[in-house]
MDTraj code that builds the backbone (N, CA, C; nanometers):
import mdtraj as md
import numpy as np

residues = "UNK UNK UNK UNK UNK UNK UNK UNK UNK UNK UNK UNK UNK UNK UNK UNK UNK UNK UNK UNK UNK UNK UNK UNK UNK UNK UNK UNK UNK UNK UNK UNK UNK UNK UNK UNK UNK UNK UNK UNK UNK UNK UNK UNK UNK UNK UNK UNK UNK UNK UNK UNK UNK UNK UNK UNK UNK UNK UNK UNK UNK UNK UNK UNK UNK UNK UNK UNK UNK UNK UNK UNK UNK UNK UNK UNK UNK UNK UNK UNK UNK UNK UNK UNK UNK UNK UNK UNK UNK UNK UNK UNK UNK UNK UNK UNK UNK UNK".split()
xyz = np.array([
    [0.0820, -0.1190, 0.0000],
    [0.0000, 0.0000, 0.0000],
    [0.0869, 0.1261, 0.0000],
    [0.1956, 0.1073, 0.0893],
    [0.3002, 0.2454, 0.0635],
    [0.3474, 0.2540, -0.0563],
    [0.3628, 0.1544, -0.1453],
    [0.4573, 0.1833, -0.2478],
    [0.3437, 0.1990, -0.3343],
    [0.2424, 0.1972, -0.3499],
    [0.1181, 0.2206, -0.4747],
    [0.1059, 0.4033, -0.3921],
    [0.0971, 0.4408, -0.2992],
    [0.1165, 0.5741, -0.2278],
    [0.2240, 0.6757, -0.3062],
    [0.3461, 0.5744, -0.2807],
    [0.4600, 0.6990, -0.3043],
    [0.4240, 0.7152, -0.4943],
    [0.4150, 0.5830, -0.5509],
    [0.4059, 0.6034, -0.6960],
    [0.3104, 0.6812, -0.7217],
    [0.1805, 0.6941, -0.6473],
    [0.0837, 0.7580, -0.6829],
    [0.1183, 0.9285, -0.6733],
    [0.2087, 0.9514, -0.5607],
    [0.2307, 1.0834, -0.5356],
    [0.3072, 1.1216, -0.6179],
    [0.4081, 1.0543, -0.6441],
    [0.5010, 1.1580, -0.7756],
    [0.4577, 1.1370, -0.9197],
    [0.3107, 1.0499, -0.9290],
    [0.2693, 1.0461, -1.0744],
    [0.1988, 1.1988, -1.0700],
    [0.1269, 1.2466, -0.9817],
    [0.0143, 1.2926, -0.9677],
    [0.0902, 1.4616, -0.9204],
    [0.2195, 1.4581, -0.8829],
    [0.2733, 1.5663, -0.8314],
    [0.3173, 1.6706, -0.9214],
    [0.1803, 1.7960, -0.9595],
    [0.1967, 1.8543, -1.0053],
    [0.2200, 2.0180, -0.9803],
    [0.2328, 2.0370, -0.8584],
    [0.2977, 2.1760, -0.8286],
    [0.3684, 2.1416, -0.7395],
    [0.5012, 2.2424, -0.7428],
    [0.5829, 2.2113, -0.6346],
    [0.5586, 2.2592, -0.5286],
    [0.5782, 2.1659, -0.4179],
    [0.5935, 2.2194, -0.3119],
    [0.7008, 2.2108, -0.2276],
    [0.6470, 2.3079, -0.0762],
    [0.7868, 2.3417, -0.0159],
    [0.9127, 2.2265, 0.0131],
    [1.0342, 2.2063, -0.0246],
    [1.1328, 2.1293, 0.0199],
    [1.1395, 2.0896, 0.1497],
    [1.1086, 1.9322, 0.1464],
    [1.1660, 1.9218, 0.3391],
    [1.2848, 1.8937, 0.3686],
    [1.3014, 1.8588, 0.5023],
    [1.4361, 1.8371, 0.5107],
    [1.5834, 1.7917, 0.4798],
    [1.4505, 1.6416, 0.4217],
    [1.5339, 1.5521, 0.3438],
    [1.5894, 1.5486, 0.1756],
    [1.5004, 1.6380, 0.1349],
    [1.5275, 1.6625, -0.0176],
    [1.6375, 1.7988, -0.0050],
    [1.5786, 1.9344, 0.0754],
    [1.7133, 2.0298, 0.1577],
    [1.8410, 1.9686, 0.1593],
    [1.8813, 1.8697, 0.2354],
    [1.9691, 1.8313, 0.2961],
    [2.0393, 1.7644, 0.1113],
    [1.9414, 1.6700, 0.1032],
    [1.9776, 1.5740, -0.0589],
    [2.0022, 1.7109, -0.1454],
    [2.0163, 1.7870, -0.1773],
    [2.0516, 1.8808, -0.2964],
    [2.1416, 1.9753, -0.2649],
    [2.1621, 1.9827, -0.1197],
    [2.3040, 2.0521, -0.0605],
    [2.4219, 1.9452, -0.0819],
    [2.4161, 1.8726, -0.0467],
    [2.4997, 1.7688, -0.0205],
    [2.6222, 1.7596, -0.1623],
    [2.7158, 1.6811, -0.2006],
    [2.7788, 1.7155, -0.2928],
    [2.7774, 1.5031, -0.3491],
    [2.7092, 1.4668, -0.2998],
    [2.6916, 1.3425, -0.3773],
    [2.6446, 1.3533, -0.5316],
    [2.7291, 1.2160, -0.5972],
    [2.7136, 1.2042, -0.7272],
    [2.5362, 1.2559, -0.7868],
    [2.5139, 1.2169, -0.8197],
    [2.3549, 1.2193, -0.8995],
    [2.2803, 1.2905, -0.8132],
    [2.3130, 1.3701, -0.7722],
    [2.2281, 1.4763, -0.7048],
    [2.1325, 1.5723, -0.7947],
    [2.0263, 1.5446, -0.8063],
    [1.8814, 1.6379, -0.8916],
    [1.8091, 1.6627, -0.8290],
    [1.7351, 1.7958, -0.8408],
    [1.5687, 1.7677, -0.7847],
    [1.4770, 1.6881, -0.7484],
    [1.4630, 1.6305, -0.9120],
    [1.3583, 1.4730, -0.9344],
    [1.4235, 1.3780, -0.8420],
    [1.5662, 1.3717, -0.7837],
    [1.5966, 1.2415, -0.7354],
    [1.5757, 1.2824, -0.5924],
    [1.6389, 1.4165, -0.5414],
    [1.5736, 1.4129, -0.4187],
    [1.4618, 1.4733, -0.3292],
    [1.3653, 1.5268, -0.4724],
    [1.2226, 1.5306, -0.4549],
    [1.1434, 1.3811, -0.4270],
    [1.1784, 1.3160, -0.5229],
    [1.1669, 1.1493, -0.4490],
    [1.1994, 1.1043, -0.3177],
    [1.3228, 1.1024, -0.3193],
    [1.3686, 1.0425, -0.1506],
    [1.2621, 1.1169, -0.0386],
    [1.2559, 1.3067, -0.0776],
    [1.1534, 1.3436, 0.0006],
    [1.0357, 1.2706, 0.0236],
    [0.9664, 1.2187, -0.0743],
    [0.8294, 1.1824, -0.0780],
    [0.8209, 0.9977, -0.0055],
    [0.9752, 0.9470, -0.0311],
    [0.9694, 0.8175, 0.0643],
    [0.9858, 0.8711, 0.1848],
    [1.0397, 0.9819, 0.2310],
    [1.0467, 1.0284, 0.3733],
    [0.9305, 1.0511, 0.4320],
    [0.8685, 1.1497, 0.3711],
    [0.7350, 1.1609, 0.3974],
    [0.6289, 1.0292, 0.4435],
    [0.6839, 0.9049, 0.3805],
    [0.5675, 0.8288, 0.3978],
    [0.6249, 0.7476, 0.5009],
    [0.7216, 0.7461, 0.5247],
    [0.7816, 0.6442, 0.6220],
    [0.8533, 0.7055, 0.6995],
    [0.8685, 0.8536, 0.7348],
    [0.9069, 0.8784, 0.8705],
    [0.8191, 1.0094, 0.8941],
    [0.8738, 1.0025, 1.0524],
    [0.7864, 1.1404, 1.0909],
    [0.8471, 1.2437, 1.0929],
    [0.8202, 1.4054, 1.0897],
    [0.9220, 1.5259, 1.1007],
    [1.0148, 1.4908, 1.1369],
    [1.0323, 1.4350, 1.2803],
    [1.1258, 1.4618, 1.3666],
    [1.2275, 1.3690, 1.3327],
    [1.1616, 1.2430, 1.2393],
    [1.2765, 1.1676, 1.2131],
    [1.3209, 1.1952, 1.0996],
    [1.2980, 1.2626, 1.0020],
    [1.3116, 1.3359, 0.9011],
    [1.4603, 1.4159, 0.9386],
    [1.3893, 1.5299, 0.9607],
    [1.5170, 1.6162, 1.0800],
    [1.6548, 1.5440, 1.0632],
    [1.6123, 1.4365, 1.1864],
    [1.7229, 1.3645, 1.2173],
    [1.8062, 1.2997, 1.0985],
    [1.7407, 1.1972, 1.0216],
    [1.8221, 1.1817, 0.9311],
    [1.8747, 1.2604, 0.8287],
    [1.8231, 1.3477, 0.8184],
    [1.8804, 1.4874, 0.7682],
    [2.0064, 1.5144, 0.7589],
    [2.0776, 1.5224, 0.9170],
    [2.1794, 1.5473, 0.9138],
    [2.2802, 1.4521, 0.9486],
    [2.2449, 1.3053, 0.8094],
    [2.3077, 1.2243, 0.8125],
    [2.4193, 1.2639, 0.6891],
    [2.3587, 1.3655, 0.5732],
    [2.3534, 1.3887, 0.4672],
    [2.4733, 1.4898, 0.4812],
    [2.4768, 1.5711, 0.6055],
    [2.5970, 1.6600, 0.6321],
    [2.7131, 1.6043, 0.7016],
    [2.7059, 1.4677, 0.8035],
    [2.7694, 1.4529, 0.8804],
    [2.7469, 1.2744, 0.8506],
    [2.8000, 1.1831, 0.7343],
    [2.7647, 1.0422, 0.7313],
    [2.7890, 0.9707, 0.8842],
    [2.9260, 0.9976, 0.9673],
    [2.9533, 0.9070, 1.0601],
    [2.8376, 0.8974, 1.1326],
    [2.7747, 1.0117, 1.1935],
    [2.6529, 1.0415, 1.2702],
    [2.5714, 0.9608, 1.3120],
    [2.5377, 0.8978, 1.1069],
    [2.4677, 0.7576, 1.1152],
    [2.5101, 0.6296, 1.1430],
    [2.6144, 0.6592, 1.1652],
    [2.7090, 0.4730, 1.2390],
    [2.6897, 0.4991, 1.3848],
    [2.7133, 0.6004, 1.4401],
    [2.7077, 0.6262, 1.5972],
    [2.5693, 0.5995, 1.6369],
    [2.4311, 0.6194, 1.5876],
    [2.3197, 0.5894, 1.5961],
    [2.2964, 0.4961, 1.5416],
    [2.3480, 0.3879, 1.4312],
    [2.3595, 0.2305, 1.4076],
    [2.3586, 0.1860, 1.5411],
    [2.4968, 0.1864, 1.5615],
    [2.5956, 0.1376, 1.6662],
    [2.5632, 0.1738, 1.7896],
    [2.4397, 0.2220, 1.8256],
    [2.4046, 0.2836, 1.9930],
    [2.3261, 0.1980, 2.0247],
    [2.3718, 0.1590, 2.1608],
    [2.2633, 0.1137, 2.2809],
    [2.1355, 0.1229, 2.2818],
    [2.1186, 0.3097, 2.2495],
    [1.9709, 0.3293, 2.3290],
    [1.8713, 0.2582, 2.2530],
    [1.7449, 0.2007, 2.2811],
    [1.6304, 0.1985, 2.2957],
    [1.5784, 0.3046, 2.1518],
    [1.6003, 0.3821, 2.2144],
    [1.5485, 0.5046, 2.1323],
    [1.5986, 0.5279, 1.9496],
    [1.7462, 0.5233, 1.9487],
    [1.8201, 0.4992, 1.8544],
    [1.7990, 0.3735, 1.7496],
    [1.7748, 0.2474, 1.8501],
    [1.7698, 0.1781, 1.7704],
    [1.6486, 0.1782, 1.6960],
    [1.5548, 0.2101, 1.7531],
    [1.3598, 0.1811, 1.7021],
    [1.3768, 0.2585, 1.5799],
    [1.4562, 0.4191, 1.6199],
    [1.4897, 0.5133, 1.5067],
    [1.5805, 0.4475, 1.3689],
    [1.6527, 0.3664, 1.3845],
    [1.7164, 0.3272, 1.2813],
    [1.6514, 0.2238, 1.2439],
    [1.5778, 0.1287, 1.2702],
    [1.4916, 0.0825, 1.2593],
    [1.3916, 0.0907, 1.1075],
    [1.3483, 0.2356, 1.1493],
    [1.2232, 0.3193, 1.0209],
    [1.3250, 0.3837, 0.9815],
    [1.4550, 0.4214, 0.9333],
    [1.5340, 0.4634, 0.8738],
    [1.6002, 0.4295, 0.7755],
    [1.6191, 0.2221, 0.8284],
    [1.6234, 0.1262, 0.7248],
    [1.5267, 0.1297, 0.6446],
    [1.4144, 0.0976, 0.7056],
    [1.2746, 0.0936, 0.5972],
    [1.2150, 0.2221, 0.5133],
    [1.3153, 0.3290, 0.5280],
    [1.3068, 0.4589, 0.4662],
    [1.4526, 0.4388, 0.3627],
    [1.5184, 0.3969, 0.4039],
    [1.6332, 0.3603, 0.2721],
    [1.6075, 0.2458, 0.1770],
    [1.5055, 0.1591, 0.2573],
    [1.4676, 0.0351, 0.1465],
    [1.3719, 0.0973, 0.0283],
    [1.2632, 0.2034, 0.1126],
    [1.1370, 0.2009, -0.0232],
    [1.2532, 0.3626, -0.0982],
    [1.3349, 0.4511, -0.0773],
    [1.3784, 0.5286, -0.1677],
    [1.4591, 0.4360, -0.2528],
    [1.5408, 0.3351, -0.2058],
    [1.6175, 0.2938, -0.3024],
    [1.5004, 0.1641, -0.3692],
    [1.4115, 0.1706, -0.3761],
    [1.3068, 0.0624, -0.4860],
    [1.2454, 0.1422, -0.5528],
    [1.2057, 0.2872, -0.5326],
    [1.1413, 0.3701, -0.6013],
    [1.2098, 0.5175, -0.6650],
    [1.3463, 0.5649, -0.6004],
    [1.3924, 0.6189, -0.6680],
    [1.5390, 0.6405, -0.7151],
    [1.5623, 0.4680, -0.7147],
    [1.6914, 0.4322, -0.7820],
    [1.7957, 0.4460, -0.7163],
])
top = md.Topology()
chain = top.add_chain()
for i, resn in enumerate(residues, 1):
    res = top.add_residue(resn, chain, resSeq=i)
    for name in ("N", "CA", "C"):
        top.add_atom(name, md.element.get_by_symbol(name[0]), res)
traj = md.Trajectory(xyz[None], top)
């Protein structure tokens, strides 16, 4: 059902709207294939599979990669549940926008 969602949203996505964090962060960044369309996508898997706040957060995975090994690699409770929907936010961008 998410992935008939996200396809449905970028078939159907016809005015732009405001940049979130994660597409911000994806078009600052100095990675290869960096576009709009690619991280107007990743936005729209963010959107469906995380919340603001985890948004945010992985955000500034995009400025700072280790960040995301230290929150792999943590103890807490908290961290892990978070990386958790972070995986499953890197699985549906990389099935839907390459």
């Amino acid at each position: 059902m998410r992935a008939f969602a996200l396809a449905a949203a970028v078939a159907v996505s016809s005015t732009p709207a405001l940049a979130g964090p994660i597409e911000r962060a994806c078009l600052g960044s100095d990675r290869p294939g960096v576009s709009r369309g690619v991280c107007g996508c990743i936005q729209q898997a963010a959107d469906i599979t995380l919340s603001a706040g985890d948004q945010r957060e992985a955000a500034k995975f995009f400025r700072d990669p280790h960040q995301a090994q230290v929150v792999r690699q943590s103890k807490r409770d908290r961290d892990s549940a978070f990386w958790q929907r972070y995986k499953r936010f890197g699985e549906m961008a990389a099935a839907y926008c390459g």
